[in-house]
N, C-alpha and C positions, 0 to 999 in steps of 0.2 A: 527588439527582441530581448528579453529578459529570464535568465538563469534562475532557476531554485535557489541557486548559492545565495542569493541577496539577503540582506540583516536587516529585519523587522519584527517588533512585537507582533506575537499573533498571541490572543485566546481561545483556548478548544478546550472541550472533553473530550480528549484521546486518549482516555484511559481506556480499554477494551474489559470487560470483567465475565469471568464466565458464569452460565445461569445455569446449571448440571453442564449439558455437554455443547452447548450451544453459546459458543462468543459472542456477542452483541457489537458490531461494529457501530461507531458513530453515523450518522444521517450526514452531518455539517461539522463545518470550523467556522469560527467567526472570525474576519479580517480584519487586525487592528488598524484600522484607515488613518491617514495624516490629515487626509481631507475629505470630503463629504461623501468622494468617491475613491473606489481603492483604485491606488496603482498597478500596474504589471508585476513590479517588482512587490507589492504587499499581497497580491494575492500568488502571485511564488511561492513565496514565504509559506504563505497559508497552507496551499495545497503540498510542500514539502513537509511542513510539520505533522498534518493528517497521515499523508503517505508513511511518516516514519512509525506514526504510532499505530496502525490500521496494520503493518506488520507485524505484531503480536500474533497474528491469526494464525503466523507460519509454526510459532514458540507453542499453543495452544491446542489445536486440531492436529487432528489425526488428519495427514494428508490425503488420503484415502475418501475422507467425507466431506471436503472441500464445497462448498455449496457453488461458491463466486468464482470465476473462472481470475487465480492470482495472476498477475504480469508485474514481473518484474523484471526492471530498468534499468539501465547503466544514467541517461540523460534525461530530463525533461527540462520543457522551455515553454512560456507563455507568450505567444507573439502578437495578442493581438485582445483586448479587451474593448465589450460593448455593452453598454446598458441602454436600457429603454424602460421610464417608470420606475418599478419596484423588482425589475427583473432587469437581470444581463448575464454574457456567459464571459468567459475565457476560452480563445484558443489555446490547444495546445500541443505540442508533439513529443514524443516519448521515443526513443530508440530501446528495443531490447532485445533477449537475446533468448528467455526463457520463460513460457507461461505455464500453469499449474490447473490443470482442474480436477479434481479426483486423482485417479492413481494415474493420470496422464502427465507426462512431462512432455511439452512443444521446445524442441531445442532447433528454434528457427529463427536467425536474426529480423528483425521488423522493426520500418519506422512505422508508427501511425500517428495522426492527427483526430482529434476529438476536440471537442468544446467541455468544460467543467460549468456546470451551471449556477447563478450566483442568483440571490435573493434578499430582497431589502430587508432587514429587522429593525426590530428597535435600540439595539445596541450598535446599529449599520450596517454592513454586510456580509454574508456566510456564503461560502463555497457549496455545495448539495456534492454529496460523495455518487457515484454511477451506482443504480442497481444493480447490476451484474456484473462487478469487476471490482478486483481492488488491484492498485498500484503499489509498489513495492519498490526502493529502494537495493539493488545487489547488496549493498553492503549491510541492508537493515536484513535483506532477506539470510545472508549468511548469517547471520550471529543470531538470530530468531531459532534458525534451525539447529544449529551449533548447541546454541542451550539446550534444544526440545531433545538431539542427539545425547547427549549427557545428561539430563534427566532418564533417559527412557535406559540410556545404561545402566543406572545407579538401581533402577526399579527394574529391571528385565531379572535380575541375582534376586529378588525376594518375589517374585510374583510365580517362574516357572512355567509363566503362559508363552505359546507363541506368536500371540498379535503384538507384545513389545521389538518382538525379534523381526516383523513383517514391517511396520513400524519407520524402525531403525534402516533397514535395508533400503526402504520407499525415502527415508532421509536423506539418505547414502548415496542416492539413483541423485537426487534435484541437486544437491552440493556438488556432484559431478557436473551437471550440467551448467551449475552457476561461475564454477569455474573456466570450464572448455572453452576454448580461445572461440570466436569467432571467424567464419574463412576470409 
């Protein structure tokens, strides 16, 4: 079983950029491999670096119009890698405590298990991000918000709207939940 924490180059565009109002999340990461095939611990690596930067989405959107259903994480772990051909996946399991979709907050501790799906290229191998979810890091998800919160104060004083102030509030609500202890 192998931890995120593991030290390994990885290659990505994880830069997220916004197009008007719509964030562009990465599809893939590419796995910098030591050998023909990635390791547990290189594609950790991998799927930690996506997750940290695929957080931006919390800094960016208006929580409210969440497309992807966020989960965000205290742990994840890769226990188990398989390929076949020019495809293989990752197990893996995540513990958390808080999911995100629209203006809903899920404050319900969960472990789940999923597969991360891998795909040969020509540079080696990429992770493929899930359609319908993105994973978050707690810590990546605090400081995401934390910015978006202090942006949205700096601009709520010159705008005089009240969707910065709904906003703010809907920030307020998930930072609460990212906190609150587990039972």
């Amino acid at each position: 079983m192998k931890s995120a924490d593991s030290t390994t180059t990885v290659t990505a565009d994880v830069g997220l950029t916004s197009s008007g109002s719509t964030l562009e999340i990465p599809s893939s990461i590419l796995v910098a491999a030591s050998r023909d095939k990635p390791t547990e611990a290189e594609i950790a690596e991998a799927v930690s670096e996506l997750n940290n930067g695929t957080g931006a989405i919390l800094r960016e959107e208006d929580l409210s119009r969440l497309e992807r259903k966020v989960i965000v994480y205290d742990g994840l772990t890769i226990d188990r890698v398989e390929f076949k051909g020019s495809r293989g996946s990752a197990q893996a399991r995540i513990k958390s405590q808080v999911t995100l979709l629209g203006e809903s907050i899920e404050r319900k501790p969960r472990y789940e298990e999923f597969r991360w799906e891998l795909r040969r290229v020509n540079g080696g191998w990429e992770v493929l991000v899930p359609k319908d979810r993105v994973y978050v890091p707690r810590d990546v998800a605090v400081r995401m918000l934390a910015e978006r919160l202090a942006s949205l104060a700096q601009d709520s004083g010159f705008s005089g709207l009240d969707s910065p102030l709904r906003q703010q509030g809907q920030i307020v609500h998930a930072l609460s939940a990212l906190f609150q202890e587990g039972p």
